[in-house]
N, C-alpha and C positions, 0 to 999 in steps of 0.2 A: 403876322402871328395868326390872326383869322383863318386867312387863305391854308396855311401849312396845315393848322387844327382840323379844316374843311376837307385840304386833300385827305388827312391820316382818316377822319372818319368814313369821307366815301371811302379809302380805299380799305377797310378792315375788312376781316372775309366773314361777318356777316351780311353784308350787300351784296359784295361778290356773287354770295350765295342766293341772295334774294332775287339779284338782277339774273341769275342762269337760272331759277326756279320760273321767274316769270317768263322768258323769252319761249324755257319748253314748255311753260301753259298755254302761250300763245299758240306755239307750233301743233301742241298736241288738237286744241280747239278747230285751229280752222281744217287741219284734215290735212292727208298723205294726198289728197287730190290734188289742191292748191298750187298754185305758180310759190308762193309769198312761205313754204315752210323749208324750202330749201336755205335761204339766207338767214331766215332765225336759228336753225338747226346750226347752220355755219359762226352764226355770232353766240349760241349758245355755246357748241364747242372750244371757242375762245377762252369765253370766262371761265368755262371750266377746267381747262389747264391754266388758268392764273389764277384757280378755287384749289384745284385739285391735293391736296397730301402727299401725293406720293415723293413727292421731294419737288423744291422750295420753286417758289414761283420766277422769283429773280434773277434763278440760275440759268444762263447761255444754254440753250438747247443746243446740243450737237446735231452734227449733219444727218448721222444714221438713226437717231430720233426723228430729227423733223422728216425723212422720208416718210420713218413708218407711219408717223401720224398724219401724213399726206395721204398715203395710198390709204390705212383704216377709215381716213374721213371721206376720200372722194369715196370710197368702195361702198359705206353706207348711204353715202346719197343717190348711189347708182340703183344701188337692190333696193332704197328706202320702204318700207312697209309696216304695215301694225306689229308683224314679228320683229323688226328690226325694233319698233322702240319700244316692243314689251320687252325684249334683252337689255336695252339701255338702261330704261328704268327702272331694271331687276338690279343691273349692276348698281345706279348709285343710292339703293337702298341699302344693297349691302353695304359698301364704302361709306356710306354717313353713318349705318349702324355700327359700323367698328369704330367710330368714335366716338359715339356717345359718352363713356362712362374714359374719356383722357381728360375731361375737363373740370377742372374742381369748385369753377362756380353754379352752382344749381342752376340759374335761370340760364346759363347756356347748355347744362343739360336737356333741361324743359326747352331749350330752344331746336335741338337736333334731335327731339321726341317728335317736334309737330312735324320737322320732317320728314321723317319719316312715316309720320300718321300720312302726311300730304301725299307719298309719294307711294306706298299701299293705297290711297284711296282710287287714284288717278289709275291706279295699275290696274284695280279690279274692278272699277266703276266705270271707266273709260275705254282704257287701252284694249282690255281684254276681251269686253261687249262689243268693239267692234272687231276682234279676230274670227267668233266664234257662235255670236249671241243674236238675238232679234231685235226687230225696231223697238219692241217696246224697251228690252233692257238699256237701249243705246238713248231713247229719250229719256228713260229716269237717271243716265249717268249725265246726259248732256244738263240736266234743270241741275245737279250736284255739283257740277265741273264748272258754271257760268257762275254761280249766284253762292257757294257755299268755300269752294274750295279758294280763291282768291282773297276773304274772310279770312283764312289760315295764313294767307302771304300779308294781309295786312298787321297781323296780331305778331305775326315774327318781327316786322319791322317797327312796331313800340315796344317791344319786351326792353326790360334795362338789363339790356347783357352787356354783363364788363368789360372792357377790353380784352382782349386775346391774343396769347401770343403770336410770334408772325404766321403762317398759313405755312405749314409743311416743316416744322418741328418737333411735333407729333409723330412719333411710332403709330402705326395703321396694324391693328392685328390683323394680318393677312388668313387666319384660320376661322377665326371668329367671322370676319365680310365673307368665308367663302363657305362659311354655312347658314349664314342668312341668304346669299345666293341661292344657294339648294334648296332653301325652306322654302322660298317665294316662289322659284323653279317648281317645287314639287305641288304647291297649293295653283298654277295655272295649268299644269299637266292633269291634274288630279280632278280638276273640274273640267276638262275639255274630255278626258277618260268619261265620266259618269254621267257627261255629254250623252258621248257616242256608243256607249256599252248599255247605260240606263235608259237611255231615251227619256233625260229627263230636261226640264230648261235651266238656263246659267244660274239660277238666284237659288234651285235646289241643289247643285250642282256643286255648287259654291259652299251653299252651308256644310254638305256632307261630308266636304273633302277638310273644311275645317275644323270638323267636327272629329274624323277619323284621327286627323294632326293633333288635336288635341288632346286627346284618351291616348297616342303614342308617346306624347312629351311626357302625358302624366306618369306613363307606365316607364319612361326611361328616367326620371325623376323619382320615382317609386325606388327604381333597380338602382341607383346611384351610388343613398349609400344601404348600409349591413343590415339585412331582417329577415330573421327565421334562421339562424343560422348560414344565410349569404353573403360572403364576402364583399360583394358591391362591385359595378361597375367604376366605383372611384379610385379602390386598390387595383385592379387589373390594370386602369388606364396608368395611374401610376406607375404600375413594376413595369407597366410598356415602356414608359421617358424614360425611366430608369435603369433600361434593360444594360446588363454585362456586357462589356466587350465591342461600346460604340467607338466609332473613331476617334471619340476623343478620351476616352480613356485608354484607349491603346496610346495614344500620344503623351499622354499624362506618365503611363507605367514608362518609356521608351524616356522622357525626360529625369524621373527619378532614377531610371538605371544610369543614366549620363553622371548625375551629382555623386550616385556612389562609384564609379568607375573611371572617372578623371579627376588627377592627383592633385591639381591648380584650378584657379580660380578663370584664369584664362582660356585651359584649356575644355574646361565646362561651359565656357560663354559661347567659343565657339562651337562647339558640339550644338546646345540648346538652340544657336542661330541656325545653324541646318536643319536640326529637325524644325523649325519652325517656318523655313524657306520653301520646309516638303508642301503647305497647304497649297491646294489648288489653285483657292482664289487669289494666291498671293502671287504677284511676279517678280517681286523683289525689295529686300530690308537695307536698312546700315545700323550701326549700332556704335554706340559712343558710352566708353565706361573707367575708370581708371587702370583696369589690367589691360586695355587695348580700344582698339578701331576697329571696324571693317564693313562691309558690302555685300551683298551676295544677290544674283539675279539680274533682273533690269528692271531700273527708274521708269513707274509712270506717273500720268496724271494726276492719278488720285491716290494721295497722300495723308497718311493719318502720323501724327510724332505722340508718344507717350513715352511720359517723365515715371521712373517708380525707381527712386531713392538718385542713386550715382550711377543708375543703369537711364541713357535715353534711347532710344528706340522708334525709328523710322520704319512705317511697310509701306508697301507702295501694292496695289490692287490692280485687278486687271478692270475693275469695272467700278463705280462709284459706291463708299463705303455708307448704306444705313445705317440707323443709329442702331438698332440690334447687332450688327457685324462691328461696329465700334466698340459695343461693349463688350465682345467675344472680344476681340484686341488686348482690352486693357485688360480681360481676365486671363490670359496668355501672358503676357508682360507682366502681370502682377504676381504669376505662377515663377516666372523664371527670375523676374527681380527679389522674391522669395527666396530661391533655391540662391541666387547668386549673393544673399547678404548672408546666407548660412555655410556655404564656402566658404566666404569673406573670414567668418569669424572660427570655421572651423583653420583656415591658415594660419588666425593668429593665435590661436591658443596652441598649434604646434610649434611656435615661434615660441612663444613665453614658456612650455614648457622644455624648447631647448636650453631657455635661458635659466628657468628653475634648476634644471639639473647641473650647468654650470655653475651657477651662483653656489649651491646648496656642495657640491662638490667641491668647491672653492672654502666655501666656508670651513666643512669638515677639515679639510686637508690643511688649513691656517691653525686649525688647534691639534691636529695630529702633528704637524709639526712644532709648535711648538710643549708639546708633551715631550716627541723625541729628542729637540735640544734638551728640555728638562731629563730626559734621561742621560743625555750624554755629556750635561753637565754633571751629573752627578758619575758618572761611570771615570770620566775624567780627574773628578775630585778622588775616587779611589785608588786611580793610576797611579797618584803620586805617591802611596806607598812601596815600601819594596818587597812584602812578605807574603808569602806564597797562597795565602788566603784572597788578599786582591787582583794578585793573578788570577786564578782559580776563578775568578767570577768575574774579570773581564773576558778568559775563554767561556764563560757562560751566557754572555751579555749580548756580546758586540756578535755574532750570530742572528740572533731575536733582533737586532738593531740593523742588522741587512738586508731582513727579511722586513720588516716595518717600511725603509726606506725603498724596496723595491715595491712594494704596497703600493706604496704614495705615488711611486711613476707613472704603476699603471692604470690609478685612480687619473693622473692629468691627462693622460693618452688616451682616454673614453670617461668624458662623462658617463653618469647614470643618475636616473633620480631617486631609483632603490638598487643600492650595491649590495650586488650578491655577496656577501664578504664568505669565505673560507668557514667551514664548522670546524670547530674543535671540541676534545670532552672536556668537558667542566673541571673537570683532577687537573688534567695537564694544562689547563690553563691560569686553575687558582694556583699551582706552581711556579707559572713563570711568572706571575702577578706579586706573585710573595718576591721570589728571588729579585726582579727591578728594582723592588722598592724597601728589599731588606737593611737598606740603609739609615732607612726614615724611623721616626717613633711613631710605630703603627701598632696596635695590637692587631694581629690575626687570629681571626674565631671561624671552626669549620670544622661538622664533623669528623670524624674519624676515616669513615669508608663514606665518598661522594658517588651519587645516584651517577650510574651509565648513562649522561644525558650527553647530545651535543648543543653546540649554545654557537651565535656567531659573535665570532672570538673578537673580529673588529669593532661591532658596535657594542662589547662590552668595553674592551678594552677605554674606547671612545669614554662610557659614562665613570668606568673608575676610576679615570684618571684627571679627569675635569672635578668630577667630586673631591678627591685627596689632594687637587692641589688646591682645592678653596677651602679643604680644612687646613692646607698649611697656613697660605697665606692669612688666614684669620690666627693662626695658633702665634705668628708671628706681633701680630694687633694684641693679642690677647696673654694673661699670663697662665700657663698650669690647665693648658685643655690638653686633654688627651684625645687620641683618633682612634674607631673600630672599624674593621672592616669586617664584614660577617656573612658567611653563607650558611640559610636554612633551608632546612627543608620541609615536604608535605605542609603546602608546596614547596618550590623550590623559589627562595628569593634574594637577590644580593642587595646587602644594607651597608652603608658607608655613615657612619654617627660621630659627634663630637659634642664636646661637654662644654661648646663658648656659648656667646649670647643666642637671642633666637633671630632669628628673620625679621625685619619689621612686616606689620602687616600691609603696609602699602606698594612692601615687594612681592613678600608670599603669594600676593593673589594672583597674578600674570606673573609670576617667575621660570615657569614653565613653559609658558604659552604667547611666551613674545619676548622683544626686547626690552631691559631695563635698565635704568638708571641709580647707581651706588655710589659708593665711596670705594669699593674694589672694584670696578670694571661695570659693562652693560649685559652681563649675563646673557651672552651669545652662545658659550658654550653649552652651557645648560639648556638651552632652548634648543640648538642643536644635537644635543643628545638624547633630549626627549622628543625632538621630531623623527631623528632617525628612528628611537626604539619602536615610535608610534606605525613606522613604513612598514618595520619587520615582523612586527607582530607581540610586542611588548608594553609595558607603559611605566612608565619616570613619576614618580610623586615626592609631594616631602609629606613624609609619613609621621613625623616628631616633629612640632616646631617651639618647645619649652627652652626656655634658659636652663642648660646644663644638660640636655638632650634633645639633639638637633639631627635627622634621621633621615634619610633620603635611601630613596627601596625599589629597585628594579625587579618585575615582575612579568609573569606571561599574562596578554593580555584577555587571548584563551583559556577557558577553562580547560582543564585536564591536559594541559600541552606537556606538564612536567610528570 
């Protein structure tokens, strides 16, 4: 348990870090002259590709890798020189300064601060006094380099920095390292400039050009954000990332045209896998989802799977996926797993509404027919006389009742969810409504001269006949009710009333607006005649609900319709 505890702490990458900070203090110390700086430079380069971030230490270096780091590494031991490791050092300034602020325990902040102080000291006090500078600069850097900057390696390695996660799990802001590059870049150019132009020595040379950098950061820090009326360099740089029309919002728009332009849930899976096979870096997907399978391109190495809902999703890369390209991935697949659960649910609500309209059409036509048996029972019961009056109004009848049951056909032969039914005027309809049922004890009340209105005849039909047959069936329960049937006007409304009990109030309240539960039935008709009127543009109430006036009133549900 010891031993494993000993290996995990030597091998954490602050040693790592300490042991490749030491070996180029070494190298940098004894000089580019030396036999002995070639072999630390080469064991420094070690550690620092098993320090490095740029992706994980552990990982199998491929063959076209280890060339290039062959030929980059002998290449610099061949040209070796102060410019060679003023470049080096410039670079892992940048590279530890891009990670400074990944790590969220402070003291390893403060750890990759000294750092980088270490590695600015060494560059300007050392590295650079010997590119450019005189004995004296080079002996006040050597008495700093011996005696002060090794202090800095020793306080790195007591800091209590917490554990850290493994080395190379970290995202490396590649913009942010490659402007501390430039910065450091321009502060050794800047001073070797006012060198050769001033005629001045390194340590004024030095201050000036950090002096100039600093009144520039102020002044681009100034201009950042809005004053005086200026916009700021923070809105520009932003409407810049933000600019219209980058590739990925052309992919974005090209994806939404896919959702609205393919009819299936399949046939947009595969669409959205194409466009997504289009990206460059990609050499090839599979996709696995309950509308289907498939593949497209060619299987490589590096491989990423993302899960988002009942969609999974394989790409395969031409080169090894960063974690920032990872999360392009999952926000590609979370776009299209998106779009694909909103087709999903746009299929089944066309489903359910094929089913609504069947049901709903289904329903109607169970109580239209059995209104028509009720008429044809009753047309039937007239037959049986022989006098020239019941004839007379069977040639009246059974007409209206071919036309009813041809109705009904072609109600089964197409659903709809709102049937268009036929218009008819209002006269000639409260005619044939009187004539069916002039058999019944109905009074009927109606102006004189009825308004030039057309009305659809079906969905009246539907409510006045569901009404008068639930004031028969009650008149039959009940002794000495009377029925009205009544059309008024300004506006225009049809009222069907009776003089039985009232409604209880535990039906009243949903009697219209769902199914119920009675002693005469579940009041489907009703709630079907008040859903149809609600499609066409009308509305069903119970307008009276007293003992001895009981009043149910179809109306437009528009103003001024009538």
């Amino acid at each position: 348990m010891l031993t494993h505890d000993l290996q995990r702490y030597l091998g954490s990458g602050r040693w790592l870090l300490l042991a490749m900070l030491g070996l180029l203090h070494i190298a940098l110390m004894v000089g580019i002259d030396a036999m002995l700086i070639h072999p630390l430079l080469l064991a420094h380069l070690g550690l620092f590709l098993l320090w490095q971030p740029l992706w994980r230490g552990e990982r199998q270096v491929s063959a076209g890798a280890l060339v290039f780091i062959s030929i980059a590494g002998l290449g610099a031991m061949f040209w070796l020189s102060w410019w060679t490791l003023a470049f080096w050092v410039t670079g892992l300034f940048g590279l530890v300064g891009a990670r400074v602020f990944v790590f969220h325990d402070r003291w390893a902040r403060v750890l990759y601060l000294l750092v980088m102080a270490y590695l600015l000291a060494m560059l300007l006090l050392w590295v650079v006094p010997n590119l450019f500078a005189g004995k004296l600069e080079i002996e006040a850097g050597r008495v700093l380099a011996l005696y002060v900057m090794p202090m800095i390696l020793l306080l790195m390695g007591v800091m209590p920095v917490k554990s850290e996660p493994p080395e190379g799990s970290e995202s490396v802001d590649f913009v942010y390292s490659l402007l501390l590059f430039m910065l450091l870049t321009l502060v050794v150019l800047g001073s070797l400039a006012f060198m050769s132009l001033g005629k001045l020595d390194y340590l004024g040379a030095l201050l000036r050009t950090l002096l100039l950098m600093g009144l520039a950061l102020l002044a681009l820090g100034w201009l950042w954000n809005p004053r005086f009326g200026f916009s700021g360099l923070q809105l520009m740089f932003s409407r810049y990332l933000l600019n219209v029309g980058t590739p990925f919002e052309n992919w974005l728009s090209r994806l939404t045209d896919a959702v609205q332009r393919e009819p299936n849930t399949a046939s947009y899976l595969r669409t959205a896998m194409t466009l997504m096979s289009d990206l460059p870096w990609l050499s090839g997907l599979s996709w696995q989802a309950p509308d289907g399978a498939g593949q497209s391109g060619e299987f490589s190495g590096y491989a990423a799977m993302v899960q988002e809902g009942d969609l999974r999703l394989t790409v395969y890369a031409k080169q090894e996926l960063h974690p920032a390209l990872l999360l392009h991935v999952q926000l590609l697949a979370q776009l299209i797993g998106y779009f694909y659960r909103a087709k999903q649910q746009e299929q089944r609500l066309r489903q359910l509404t094929r089913l609504q309209a069947v049901y709903e059409t289904g329903s109607r036509l169970t109580h239209d027919l059995k209104n028509m048996l009720q008429s044809l029972f009753s047309l039937t019961s007239i037959a049986q006389g022989r006098d020239e009056r019941a004839q007379l109004l069977l040639q009246q009848q059974l007409p209206l009742l071919a036309q009813r049951i041809e109705a009904i056909l072609g109600k089964l032969q197409q659903p709809q969810v709102e049937i268009d039914a036929p218009v008819l005027e209002l006269s000639a309809w409260w005619e044939a409504l009187r004539q069916r049922n002039q058999h019944l004890a109905i009074q009927w009340r109606a102006p004189n001269i009825l308004p030039d209105t057309n009305i659809p005849a079906a969905m009246f039909d539907c409510v006045a006949e569901n009404l008068i047959d639930n004031a028969l069936k009650k008149a039959q329960s009940e002794k000495n009710i009377s029925i009205s049937v009544e059309i008024r006007t300004m506006p225009l409304r049809l009222m069907i009333c009776d003089t039985g009990s009232a409604v209880p109030e535990n039906i009243a309240s949903s009697l219209l607006s769902g199914v119920v539960v009675s002693d005469s039935g579940l009041g489907i008709g009703l709630y079907q005649s008040a859903h149809w009127a609600e499609q066409v543009g009308y509305g069903l109430k119970l307008a009276g609900n007293k003992a001895g006036s009981v009043c149910f009133e179809l109306t437009s549900a528009k103003k001024g319709k009538f």
